[in-house]
C-alpha positions as CSV (number, residue, x, y, z in Angstrom):
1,X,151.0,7.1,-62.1
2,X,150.7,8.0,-58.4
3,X,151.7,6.0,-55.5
4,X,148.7,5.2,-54.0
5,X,147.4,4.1,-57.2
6,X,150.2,2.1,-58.1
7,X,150.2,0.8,-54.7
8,X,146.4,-0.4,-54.8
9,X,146.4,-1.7,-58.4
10,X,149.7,-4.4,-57.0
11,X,147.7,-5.3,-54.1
12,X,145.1,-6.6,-56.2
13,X,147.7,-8.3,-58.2
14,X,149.1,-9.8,-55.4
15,X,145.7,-11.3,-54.0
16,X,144.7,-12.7,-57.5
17,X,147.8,-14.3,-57.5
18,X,148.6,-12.7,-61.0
19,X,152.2,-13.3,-61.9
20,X,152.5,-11.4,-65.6
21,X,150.7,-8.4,-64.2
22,X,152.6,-8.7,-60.8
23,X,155.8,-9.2,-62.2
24,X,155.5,-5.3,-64.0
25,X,155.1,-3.7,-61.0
26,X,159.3,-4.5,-60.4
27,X,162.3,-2.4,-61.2
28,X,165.3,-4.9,-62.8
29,X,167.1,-6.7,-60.1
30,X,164.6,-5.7,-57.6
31,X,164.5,-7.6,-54.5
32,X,162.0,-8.3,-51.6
33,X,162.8,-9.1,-48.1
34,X,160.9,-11.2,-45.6
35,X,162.9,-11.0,-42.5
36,X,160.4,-12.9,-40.4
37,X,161.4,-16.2,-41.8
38,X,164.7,-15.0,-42.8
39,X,164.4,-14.9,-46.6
40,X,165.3,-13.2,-49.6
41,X,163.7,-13.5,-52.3
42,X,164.4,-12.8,-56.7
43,X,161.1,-11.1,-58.2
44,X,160.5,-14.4,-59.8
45,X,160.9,-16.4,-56.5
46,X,158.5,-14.1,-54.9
47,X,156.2,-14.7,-57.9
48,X,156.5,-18.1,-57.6
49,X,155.8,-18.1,-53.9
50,X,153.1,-16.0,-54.2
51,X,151.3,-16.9,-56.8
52,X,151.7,-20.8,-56.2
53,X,150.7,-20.7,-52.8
54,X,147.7,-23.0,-51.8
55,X,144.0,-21.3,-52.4
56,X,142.7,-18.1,-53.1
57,X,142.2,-15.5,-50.5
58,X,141.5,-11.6,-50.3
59,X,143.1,-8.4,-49.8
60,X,142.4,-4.9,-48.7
61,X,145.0,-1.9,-48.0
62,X,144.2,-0.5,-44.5
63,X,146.9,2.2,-44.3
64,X,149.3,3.8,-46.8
65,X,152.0,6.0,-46.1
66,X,154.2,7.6,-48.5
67,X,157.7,8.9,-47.1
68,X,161.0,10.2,-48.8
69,X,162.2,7.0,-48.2
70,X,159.4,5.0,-49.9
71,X,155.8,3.8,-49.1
72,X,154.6,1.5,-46.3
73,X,151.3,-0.5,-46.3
74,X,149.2,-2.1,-43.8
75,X,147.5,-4.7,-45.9
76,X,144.0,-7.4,-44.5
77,X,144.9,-10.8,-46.4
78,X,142.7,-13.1,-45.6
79,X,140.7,-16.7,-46.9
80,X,137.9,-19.4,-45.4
81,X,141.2,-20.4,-43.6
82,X,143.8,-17.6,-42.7
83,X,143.4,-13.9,-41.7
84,X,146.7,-12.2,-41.6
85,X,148.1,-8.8,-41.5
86,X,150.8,-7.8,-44.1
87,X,153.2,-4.7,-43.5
88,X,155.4,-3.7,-46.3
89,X,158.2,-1.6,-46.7
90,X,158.6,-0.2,-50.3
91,X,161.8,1.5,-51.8
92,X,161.4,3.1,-55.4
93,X,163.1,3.4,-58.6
94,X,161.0,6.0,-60.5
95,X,157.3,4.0,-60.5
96,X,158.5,0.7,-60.1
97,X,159.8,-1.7,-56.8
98,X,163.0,-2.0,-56.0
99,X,163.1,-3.3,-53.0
100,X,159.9,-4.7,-50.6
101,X,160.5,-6.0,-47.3
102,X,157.4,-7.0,-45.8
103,X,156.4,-8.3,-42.1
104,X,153.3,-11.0,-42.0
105,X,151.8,-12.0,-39.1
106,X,148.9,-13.8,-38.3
107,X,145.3,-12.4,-36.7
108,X,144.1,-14.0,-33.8
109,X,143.0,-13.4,-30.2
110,X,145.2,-12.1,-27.4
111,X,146.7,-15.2,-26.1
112,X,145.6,-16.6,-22.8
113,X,148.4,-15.1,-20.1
114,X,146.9,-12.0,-21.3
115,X,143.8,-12.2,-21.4
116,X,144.1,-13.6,-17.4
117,X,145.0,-10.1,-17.0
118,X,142.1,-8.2,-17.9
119,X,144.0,-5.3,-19.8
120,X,143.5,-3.9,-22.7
121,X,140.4,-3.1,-25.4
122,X,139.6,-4.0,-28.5
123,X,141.0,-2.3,-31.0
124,X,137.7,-3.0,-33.5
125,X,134.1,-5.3,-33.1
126,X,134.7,-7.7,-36.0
């Protein structure tokens, strides 16, 4: 299976908080990284983490890249409360993770120093 496909079919996993189907998409011993909070995480902690979180919520893949090294997404996750942006570093062994490390950070409006200084555009209308 290609990438992209693979890549778009664990994304939907991932926001329907599906842990058998989720749990395929890993290579034995695999690993995934969230440095923001300082964390590492076993497939079936991120499982856990992921798929007991609180609420439902969405996802879309805005960009894809796939490099020598691995694939990177840009992923929209987002609920009634939370819009985030999710950037994720994968590393492969044949068509299965074996190593994520992924970056979330949280939408929102320019914070108010900036906007006091009357730079920058945005980026879209919604």
């Amino acid at each position: 299976m290609e990438r992209k496909a693979i890549l778009a079919a664990f994304w939907r996993a991932v926001a329907a908080q599906e842990k058998d189907p989720l749990r395929e998409f890993f290579a034995e011993g695999a690993e995934v990284l969230w440095p923001n909070t300082n964390e590492r995480f076993s497939v079936e902690e991120y499982l856990r983490a992921n798929c007991e979180y609180p609420g439902k919520w969405n996802g879309k893949i805005e960009r894809m890249l796939d490099t020598a090294e691995g694939s990177v997404t840009v992923t929209r996750v987002w609920s009634e409360e939370f819009s985030v942006r999710a950037i994720s570093f994968f590393r492969w062994q044949g068509e299965k993770i074996l190593r994520l490390e992924e970056y979330w950070s949280d939408d929102g409006a320019p914070p108010e120093w900036r906007r006091k200084m009357q730079i920058g555009q945005k980026i879209t209308e919604d």
